[in-house]
C-alpha positions in Angstrom: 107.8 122.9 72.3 106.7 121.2 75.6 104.8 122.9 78.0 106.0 124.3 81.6 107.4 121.9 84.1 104.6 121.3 86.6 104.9 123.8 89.3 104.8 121.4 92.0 108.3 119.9 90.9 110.1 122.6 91.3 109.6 122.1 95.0 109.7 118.4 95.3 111.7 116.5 97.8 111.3 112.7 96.5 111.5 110.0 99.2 112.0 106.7 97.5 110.6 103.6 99.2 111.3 99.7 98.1 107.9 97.8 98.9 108.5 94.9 100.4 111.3 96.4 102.6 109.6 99.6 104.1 106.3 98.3 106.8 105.0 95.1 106.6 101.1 95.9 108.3 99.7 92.1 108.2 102.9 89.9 109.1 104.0 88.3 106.6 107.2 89.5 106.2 106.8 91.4 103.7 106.1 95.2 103.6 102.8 96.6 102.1 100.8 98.8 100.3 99.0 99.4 103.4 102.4 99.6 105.5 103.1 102.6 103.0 100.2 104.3 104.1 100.8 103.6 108.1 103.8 105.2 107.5 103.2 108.6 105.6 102.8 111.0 108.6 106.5 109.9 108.7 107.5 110.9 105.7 105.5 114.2 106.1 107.5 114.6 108.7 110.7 114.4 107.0 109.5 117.6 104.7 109.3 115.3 101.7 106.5 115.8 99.2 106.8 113.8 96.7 107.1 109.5 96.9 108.7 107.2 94.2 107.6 103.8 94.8 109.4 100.7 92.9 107.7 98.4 90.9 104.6 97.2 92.5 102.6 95.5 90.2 101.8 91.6 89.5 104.8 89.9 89.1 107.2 86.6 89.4 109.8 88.7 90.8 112.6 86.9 89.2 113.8 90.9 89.4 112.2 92.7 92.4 108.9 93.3 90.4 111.2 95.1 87.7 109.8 91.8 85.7 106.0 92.6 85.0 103.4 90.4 84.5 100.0 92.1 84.4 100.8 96.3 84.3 97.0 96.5 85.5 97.3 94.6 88.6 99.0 95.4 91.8 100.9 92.7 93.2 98.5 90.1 95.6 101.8 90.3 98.3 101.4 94.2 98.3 97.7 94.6 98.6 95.3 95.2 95.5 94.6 98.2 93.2 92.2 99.6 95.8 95.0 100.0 98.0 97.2 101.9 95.8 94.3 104.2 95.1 94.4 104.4 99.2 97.5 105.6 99.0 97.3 108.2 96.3 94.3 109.3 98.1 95.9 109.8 101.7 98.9 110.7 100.2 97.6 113.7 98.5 96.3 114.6 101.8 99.7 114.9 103.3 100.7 117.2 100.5 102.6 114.0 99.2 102.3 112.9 95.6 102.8 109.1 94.9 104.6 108.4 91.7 105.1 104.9 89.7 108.1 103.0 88.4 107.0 102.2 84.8 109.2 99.4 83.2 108.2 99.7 79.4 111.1 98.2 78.0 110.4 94.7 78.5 108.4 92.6 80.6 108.3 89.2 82.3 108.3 86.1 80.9 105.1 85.5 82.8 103.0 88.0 81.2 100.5 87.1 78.9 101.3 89.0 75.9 105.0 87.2 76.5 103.1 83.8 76.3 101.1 84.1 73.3 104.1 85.3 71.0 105.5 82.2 72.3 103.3 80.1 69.5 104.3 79.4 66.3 101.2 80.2 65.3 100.9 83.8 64.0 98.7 85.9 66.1 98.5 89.4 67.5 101.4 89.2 70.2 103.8 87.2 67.5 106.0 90.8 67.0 105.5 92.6 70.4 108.8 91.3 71.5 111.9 91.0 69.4 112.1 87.3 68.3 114.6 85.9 65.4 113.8 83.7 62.6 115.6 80.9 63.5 116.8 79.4 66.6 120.3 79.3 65.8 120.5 82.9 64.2 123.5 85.4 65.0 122.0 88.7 67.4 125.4 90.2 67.5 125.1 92.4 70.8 121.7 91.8 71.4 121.1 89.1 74.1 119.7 86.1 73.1 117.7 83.2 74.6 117.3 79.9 72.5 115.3 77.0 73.4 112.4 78.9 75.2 109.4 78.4 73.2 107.8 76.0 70.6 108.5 79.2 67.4 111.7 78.4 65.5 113.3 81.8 67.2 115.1 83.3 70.2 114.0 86.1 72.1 116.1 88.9 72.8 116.5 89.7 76.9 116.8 93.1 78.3 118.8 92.5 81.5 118.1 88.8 82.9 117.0 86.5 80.7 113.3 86.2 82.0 112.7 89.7 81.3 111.8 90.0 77.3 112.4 93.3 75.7 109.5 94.9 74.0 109.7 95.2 70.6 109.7 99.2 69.6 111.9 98.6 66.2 115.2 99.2 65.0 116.5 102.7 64.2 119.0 100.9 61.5 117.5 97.7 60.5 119.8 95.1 59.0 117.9 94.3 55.6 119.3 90.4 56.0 117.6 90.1 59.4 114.2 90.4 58.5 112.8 90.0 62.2 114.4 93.5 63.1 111.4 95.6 62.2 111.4 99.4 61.5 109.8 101.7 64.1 107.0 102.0 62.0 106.1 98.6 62.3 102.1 97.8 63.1 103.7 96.1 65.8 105.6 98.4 66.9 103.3 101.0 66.8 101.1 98.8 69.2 103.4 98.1 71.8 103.7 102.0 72.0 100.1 102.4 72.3 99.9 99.6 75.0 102.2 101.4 76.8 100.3 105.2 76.9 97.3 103.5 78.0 99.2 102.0 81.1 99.7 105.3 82.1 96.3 106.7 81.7 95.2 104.0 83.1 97.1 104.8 86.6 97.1 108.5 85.8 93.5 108.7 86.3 93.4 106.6 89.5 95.3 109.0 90.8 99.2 108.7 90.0 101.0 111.9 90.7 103.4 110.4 87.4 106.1 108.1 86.6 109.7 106.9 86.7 110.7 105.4 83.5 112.9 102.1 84.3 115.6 101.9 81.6 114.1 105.0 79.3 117.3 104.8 77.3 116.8 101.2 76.5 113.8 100.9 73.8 114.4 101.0 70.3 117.3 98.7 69.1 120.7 99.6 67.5 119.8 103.6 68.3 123.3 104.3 69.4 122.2 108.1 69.7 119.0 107.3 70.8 117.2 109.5 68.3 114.4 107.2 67.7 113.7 106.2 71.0 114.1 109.8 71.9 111.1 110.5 69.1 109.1 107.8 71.1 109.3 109.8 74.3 109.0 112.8 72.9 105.5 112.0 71.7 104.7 110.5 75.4 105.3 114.0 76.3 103.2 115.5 74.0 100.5 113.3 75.6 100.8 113.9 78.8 101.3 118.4 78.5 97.8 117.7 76.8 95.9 115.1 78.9 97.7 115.3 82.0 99.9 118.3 82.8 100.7 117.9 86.0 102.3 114.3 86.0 105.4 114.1 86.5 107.7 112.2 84.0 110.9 111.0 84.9 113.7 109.2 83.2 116.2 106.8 84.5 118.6 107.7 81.8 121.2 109.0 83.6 122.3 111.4 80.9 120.1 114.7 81.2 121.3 116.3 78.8 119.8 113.3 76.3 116.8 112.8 78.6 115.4 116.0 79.4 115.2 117.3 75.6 113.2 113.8 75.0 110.3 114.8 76.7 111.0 114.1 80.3 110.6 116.2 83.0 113.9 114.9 85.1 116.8 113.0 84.7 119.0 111.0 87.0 122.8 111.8 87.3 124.1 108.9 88.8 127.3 109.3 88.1 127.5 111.7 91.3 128.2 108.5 93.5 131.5 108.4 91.6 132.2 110.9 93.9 131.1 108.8 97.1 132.2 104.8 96.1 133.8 103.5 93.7 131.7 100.9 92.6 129.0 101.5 90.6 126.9 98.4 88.8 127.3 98.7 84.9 123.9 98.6 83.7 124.4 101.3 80.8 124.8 104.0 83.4 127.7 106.3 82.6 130.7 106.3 84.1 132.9 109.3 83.2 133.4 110.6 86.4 134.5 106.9 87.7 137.2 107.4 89.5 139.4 104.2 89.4 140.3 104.0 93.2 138.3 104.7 96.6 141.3 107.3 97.6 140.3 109.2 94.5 136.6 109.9 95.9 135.4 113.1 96.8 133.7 112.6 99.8 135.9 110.6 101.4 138.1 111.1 104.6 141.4 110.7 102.5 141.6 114.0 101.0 142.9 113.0 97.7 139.7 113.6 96.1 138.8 115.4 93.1 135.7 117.4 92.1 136.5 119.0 89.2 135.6 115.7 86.8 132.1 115.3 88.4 131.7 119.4 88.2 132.8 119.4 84.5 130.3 116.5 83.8 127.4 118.2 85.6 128.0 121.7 84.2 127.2 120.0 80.9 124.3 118.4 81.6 123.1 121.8 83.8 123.8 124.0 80.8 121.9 121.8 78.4 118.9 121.1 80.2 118.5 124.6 83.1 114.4 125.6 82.1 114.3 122.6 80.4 113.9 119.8 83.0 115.6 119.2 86.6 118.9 116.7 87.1 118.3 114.8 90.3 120.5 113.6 92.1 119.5 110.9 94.9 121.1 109.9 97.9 120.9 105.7 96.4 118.5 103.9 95.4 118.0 100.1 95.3 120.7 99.2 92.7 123.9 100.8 95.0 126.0 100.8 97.5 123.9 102.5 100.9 125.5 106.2 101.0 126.6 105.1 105.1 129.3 102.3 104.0 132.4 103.5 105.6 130.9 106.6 106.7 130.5 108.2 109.8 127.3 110.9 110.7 128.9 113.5 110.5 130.3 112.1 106.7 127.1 111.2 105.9 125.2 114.8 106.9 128.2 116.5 104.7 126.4 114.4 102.0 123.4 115.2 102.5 124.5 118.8 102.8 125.3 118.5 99.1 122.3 116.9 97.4 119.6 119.2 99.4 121.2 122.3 98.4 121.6 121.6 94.7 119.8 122.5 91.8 117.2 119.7 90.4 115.1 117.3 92.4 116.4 115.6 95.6 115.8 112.1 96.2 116.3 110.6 99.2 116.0 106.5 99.6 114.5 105.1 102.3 116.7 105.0 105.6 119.4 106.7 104.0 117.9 109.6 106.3 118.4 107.3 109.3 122.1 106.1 108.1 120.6 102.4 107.8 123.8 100.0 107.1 124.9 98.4 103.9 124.8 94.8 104.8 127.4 92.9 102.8 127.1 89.3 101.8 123.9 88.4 102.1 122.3 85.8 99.8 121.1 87.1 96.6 117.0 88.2 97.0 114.8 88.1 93.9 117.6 89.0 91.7 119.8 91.1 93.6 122.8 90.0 94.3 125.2 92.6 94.9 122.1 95.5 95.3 120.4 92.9 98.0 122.3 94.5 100.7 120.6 98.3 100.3 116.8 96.7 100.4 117.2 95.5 103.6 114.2 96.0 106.1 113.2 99.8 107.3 114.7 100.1 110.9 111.6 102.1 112.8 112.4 100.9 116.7 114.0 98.8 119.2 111.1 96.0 119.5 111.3 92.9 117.2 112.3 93.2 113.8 113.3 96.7 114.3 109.5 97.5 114.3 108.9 96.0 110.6 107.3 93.4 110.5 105.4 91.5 113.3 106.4 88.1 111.7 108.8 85.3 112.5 112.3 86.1 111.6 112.6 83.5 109.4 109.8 84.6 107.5 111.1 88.4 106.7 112.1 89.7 103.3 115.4 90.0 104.0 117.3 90.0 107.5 117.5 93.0 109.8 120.6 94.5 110.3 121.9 92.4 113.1 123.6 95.2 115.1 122.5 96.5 118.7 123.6 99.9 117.5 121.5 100.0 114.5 119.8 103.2 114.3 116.3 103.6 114.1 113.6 106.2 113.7 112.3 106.2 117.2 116.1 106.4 118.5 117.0 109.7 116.7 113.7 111.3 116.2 113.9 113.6 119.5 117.5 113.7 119.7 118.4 117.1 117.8 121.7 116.0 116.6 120.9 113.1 115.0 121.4 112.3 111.4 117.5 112.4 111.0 117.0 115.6 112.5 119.8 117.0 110.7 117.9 116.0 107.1 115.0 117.8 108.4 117.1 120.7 109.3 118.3 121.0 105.6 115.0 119.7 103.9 113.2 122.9 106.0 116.4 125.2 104.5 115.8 124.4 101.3 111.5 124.4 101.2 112.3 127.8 102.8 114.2 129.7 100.8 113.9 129.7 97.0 117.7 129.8 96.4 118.2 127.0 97.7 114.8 125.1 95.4 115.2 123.1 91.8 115.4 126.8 90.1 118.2 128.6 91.9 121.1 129.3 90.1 124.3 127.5 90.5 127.6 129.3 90.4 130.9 127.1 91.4 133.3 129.9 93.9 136.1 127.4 94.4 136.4 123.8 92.7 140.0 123.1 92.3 141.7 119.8 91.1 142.5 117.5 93.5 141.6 120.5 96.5 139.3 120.7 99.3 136.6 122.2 99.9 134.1 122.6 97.5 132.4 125.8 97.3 129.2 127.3 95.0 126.9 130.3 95.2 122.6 129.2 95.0 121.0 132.4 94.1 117.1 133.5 93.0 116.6 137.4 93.3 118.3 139.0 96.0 118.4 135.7 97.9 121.9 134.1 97.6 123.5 131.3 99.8 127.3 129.9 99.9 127.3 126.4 101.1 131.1 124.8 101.4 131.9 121.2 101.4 135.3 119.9 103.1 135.0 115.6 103.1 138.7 115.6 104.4 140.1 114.4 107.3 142.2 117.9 107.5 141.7 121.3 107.7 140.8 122.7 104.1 141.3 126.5 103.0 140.0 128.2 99.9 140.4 131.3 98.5 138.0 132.8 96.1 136.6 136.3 94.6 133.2 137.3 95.6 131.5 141.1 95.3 129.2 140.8 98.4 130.2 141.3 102.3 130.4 138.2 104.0 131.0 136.8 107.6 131.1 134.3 109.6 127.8 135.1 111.7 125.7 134.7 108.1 126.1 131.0 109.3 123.2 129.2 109.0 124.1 125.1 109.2 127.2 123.3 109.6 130.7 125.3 110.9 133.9 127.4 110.0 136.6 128.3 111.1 137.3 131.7 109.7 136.4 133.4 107.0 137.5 136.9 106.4 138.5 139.4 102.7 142.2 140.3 102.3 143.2 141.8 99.2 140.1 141.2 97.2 139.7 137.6 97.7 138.1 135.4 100.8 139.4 133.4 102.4 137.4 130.6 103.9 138.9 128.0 106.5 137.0 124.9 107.3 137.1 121.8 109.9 138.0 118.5 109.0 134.8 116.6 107.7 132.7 119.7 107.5 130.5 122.1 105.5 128.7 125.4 105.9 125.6 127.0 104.8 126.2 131.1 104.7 123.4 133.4 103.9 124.6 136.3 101.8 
């Protein structure tokens, strides 16, 4: 058995911020460490607590720094490891804990360990990545690269082919392949070990915890992920010892696999099936996929459906509730920004959803602002179609939009081009901006423990192929009804409920009636709207 979740999760609010897009404090175009840190009062003043940064550690970034080359050093472009310790340091003061993206299933091609197995001379690093016997030798599913190095063998890739997976073994080893190593490999065994001193190393500078980049994705040919599963699971029994309160956190994207695995929280991506209908195929699942636009949720058409997503997360809430948190985020660097298409008024209904859900919010940076989705832009340190959503942080009207103090030419990536763009200065004192509007919610939800990670979730009303969307949060005697109509037309539900309510229990968003006839309510929303009743 694991030990408790650490307490401070269950409140956690994550803000997730892309390095060398967020503030760029020395002009050169590329946002900092020390930009991070300028910036924290601001995200204390959002109500988040809790900040996930992306990969920020020495790297070619062939893959936006998801391609490591030294795990111990903080990339020279970001600042140095003092910096980071900084940042733990003034973010703890905030009341903000800083956690790191840890990519353990491969690494970069530039990274030492990488070179040495290169040789075809035997040495220590020979088996920490998965090489074959021979250059011309079948890998079935497994991605190959031939021709690399001087050793009669290809290497098996991960994702692009600079990024070389890490060998952790086979759960099935084919007998006739003998460079497919069991688990129990010495090799094995040490690339594991490598990997738990990363994180102590970070952990006791002052990491709040980690998100694990492609958790699912370690041991070979585990196509129920037992064995990779036992690998976590002993992480975990590492860190309830050593360090308690870290937080651990998979990208998985299947809870109900992850959480019993050791982690503390799970991704459930599949939620933006509800919002786009793209979503990059990178082993994420895709049950819920709807197979046209019109068929999304939240979308203005009305011919939405929330009963596949609701089925789907049920599941994964039934199998993992006091187990481990499902988090859904607004986007993060690999998708579509949540504003494509969308108006404010869309966008807050969205928001409305994933701050008053069970689990652990996570909001990406300038989603709170409704920063643009800028299509067509040349592919970025191995983007492509995700360069759009890492664009610059938008914090004012001066140059740059207040990011950088560099030549344009020399930014990470161009500024949204737009004179309407929004910014941080431009809705900060207007009450009825988007931003405001995220604080409003972020303030409900820190406030009242219904609405937290630990409140119980009861769908009222979730209909096929009907709007709106209605569920009971409830801890105690607390209990909240929050209704969710993404139409473009006026959306009626009816529903049984055993407690008195009415219309002036409204405490964010708008109705238009709601009132009991024969034992059921009946609750009539706006177009585009959604309400937040306390019972």
């Amino acid at each position: 058995m694991f030990r408790k979740i650490p307490s401070w999760l269950s409140k956690s609010i994550f803000y997730q911020v892309y390095p060398p897009s967020f503030y760029d404090s020395n002009g050169d175009g590329i946002g900092d460490i020390p930009g991070v840190i300028e910036k924290l009062d601001y995200i204390e003043s959002l109500g988040c607590n809790a900040l996930w940064l992306n990969p920020c550690f020495d790297s070619p970034f062939r893959d936006g720094g998801y391609d490591v080359a030294d795990y111990y050093k903080v990339a020279p472009r970001y600042g140095t490891n003092r910096d980071l310790q900084r940042l733990f340091k003034e973010a703890y003061k905030r009341g903000i804990r800083v956690c790191l993206d840890l990519v353990p299933a491969h690494t970069s091609i530039d990274h030492p360990w990488f070179k040495q197995s290169c040789s075809a001379k035997k040495n220590k690093y020979s088996d920490y990545y998965i090489w074959t016997d021979d250059w011309v030798e079948d890998t079935g599913e497994l991605k190959a690269v031939r021709g690399y190095a001087e050793r009669n063998g290809s290497y098996i890739a991960n994702f692009f082919w600079s990024q070389p997976a890490l060998n952790y073994g086979f759960a099935q080893p084919d007998p006739k392949k003998s460079w497919q190593l069991p688990v129990t490999h010495p090799a094995c065994r040490a690339v594991r070990a490598e990997m738990i001193n990363i994180m102590r190393y970070w952990l006791d500078k002052g990491a709040a915890g980690f998100r694990v980049d492609m958790a699912y994705n370690m041991v070979k040919n585990d196509k129920d992920c037992q064995q990779t599963a036992r690998i976590w699971r002993q992480v975990r029994n590492m860190l309830d010892k050593n360090y308690p309160d870290a937080a651990f956190i998979a990208e998985w994207c299947n809870p109900a696999q992850a959480i019993p695995a050791g982690f503390h929280v799970d991704f459930m991506l599949n939620w933006m099936s509800l919002t786009d209908k793209t979503l990059l195929q990178q082993g994420r699942p895709r049950d819920v996929l709807p197979d046209t636009e019109d068929k999304c949720f939240f979308t203005r058409t009305g011919h939405g459906d929330i009963s596949g997503f609701l089925k789907s997360y049920l599941h994964h809430y039934q199998h993992t509730r006091n187990l481990g948190y499902i988090s859904i985020p607004t986007g993060n660097h690999d998708l579509l920004r949540l504003s494509l298409g969308r108006t404010q008024k869309e966008i807050e209904l969205a928001f409305a959803l994933i701050l008053t859900m069970p689990g652990m919010p996570i909001i990406y940076y300038g989603d709170e602002i409704g920063m643009k989705h800028l299509r067509n832009l040349p592919s970025k340190e191995g983007a492509y179609t995700r360069t759009g959503a890492r664009t610059p942080m938008q914090w004012d009207t001066t140059s740059n939009a207040g990011f950088s103090k560099a030549a344009v030419h020399k930014l990470y990536l161009p500024i949204d081009p737009h004179k309407n763009r929004p910014t941080v200065t431009g809705q900060d004192k207007n009450p009825r901006s988007l931003l405001n509007t995220v604080r409003k919610l972020i303030t409900l939800r820190k406030t009242h423990p219904a609405l937290s990670a630990d409140g119980e979730f009861i769908p009222l009303y979730a209909e096929p192929k009907k709007y709106p969307f209605v569920y009971q949060r409830q801890m105690g005697s607390e209990k909240f009804i929050i209704a969710l109509n993404p139409s473009n037309t006026p959306a009626e539900a009816i529903f049984t409920y055993p407690y008195p309510i009415n219309p002036t229990q409204l405490i964010m968003g708008s109705i238009d009636t709601i009132h009991e006839k024969h034992a059921h309510y009946h609750l009539k929303m706006p177009p585009i709207s959604y309400a937040i009743l306390k019972v």
